[in-house]
C-alpha positions in Angstrom: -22.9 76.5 51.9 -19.1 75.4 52.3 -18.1 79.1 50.7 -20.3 81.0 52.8 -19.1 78.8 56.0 -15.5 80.3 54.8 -16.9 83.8 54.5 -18.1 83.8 58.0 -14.4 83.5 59.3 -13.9 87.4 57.5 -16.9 88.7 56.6 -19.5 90.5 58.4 -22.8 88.6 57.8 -24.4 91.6 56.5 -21.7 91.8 53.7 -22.3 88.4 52.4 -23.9 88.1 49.4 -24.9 85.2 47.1 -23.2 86.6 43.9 -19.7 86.8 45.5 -20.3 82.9 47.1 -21.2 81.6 43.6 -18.1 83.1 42.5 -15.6 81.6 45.4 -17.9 78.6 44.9 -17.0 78.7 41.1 -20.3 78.5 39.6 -22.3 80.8 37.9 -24.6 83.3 40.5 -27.9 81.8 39.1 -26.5 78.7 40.2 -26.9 79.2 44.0 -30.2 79.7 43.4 -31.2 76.2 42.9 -30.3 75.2 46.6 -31.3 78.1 48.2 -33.8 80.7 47.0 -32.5 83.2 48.5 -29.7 85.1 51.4 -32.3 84.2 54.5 -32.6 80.6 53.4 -28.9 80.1 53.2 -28.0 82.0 56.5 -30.5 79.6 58.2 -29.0 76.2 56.6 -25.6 78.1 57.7 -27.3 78.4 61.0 -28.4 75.0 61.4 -24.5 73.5 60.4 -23.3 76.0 63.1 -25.6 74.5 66.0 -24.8 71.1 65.3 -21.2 71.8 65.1 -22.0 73.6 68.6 -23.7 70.6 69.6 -21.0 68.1 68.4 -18.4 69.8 70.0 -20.7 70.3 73.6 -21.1 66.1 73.4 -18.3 65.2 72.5 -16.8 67.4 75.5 -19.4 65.9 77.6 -18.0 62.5 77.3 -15.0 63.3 77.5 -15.4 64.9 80.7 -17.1 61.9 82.8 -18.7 63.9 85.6 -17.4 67.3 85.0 -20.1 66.9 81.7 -22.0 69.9 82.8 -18.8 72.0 83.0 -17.1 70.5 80.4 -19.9 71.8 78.1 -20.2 74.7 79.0 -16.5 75.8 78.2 -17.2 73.6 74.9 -19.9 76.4 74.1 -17.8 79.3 74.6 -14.7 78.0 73.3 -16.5 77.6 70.0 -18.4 80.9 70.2 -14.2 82.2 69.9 -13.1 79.7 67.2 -15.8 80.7 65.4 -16.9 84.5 66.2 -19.1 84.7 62.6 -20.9 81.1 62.6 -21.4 81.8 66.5 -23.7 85.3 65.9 -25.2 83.4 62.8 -26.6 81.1 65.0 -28.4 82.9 67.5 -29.1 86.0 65.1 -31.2 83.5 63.2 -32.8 82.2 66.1 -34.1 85.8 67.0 -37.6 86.0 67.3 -38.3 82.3 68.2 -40.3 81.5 71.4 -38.7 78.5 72.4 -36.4 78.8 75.9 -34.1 76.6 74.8 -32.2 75.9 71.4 -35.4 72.9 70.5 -34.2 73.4 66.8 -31.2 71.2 67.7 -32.0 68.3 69.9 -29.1 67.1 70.9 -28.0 70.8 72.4 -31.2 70.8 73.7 -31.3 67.5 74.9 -27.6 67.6 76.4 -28.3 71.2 78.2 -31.6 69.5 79.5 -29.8 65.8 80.6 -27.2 68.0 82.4 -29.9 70.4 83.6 -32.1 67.6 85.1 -29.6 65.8 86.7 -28.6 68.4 89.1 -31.5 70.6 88.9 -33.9 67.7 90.3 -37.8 68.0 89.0 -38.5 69.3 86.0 -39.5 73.1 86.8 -36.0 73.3 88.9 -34.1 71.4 85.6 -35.9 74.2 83.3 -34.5 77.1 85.5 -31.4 75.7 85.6 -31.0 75.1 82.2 -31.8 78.1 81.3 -30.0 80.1 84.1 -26.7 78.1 82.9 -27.5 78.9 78.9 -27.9 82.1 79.7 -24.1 82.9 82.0 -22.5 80.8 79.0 -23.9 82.9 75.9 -23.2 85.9 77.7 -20.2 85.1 78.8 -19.3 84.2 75.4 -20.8 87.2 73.4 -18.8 89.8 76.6 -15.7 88.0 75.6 -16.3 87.9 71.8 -17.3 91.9 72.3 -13.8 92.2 73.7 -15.6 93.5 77.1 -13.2 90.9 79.0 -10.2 89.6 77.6 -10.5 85.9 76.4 -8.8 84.2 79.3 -8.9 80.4 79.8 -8.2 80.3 83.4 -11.1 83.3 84.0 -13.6 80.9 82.4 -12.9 78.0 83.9 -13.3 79.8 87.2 -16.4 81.0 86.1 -17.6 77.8 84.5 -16.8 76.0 87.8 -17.8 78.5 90.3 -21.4 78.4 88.4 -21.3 74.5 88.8 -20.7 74.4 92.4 -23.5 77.0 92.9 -25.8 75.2 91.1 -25.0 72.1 92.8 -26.1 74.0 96.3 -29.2 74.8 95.1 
């Protein structure tokens, strides 16, 4: 898993294989084959590191930022979307297809998008639609920037980041 991690960083994900892993990994190619069956089982164990990275990184930002949290996280998502372009489309590319609203296959994303959600949304049907209205500006601010539709500017997403806050806190 640790080679194909690395691969992400210059590799398409389409151009991955498990032959050419096993040989960065220095083992033999039947070897990978005894933790993953095959390329879809590792790409979703790569999948499920790179949302709890995303996750770690969202908390710990969270924390960090007192009560900015909401904010802080959402800049937290998109500044790992950049540092990590690859592990970033891995992540949702495998989530494709699911009909959960919101990333349940992580809890503690969940949770912290939810917690943040709730706490300025108000009931639960408000805390959904905000939620979901704030995932949504984040990832596609993210996958605009990491398209190179709009240059990767800090100071553009923090006004954007912020400017979303203080609307939602309106509403």
């Amino acid at each position: 898993m640790a080679a194909g991690l690395r691969a992400l960083e210059s590799t398409d994900i389409a151009e991955i294989s498990l032959r050419r892993l096993a040989r960065e990994a220095g083992v033999s190619a039947t070897a990978v084959y005894r933790h993953f069956p095959d390329k879809r089982a590792l790409m979703e164990a790569m999948a499920r590191e790179g949302l709890a990275q995303l996750a770690r990184m969202q908390g710990q930002a969270a924390r960090e930022a007192g009560d900015k949290a909401f904010s802080a996280a959402g800049r937290a998502y998109i500044r790992f979307a950049l540092a990590n372009p690859g592990l970033f489309r891995l992540v949702f590319t495998h989530r494709a297809g699911r009909s959960d609203a919101l990333p349940q296959s992580d809890p503690a994303a969940s949770m912290l998008l939810k917690n943040a959600a709730q706490a300025i949304g108000g009931d639960e049907a408000a805390a959904r639609r905000v939620a979901i209205k704030s995932w949504a500006q984040v990832h596609g601010l993210a996958m605009l920037l990491l398209d190179g539709q709009i240059p990767a500017d800090d100071a553009l997403i923090d006004q954007i980041i912020e400017g979303s806050s203080t609307a939602r806190a309106r509403t």
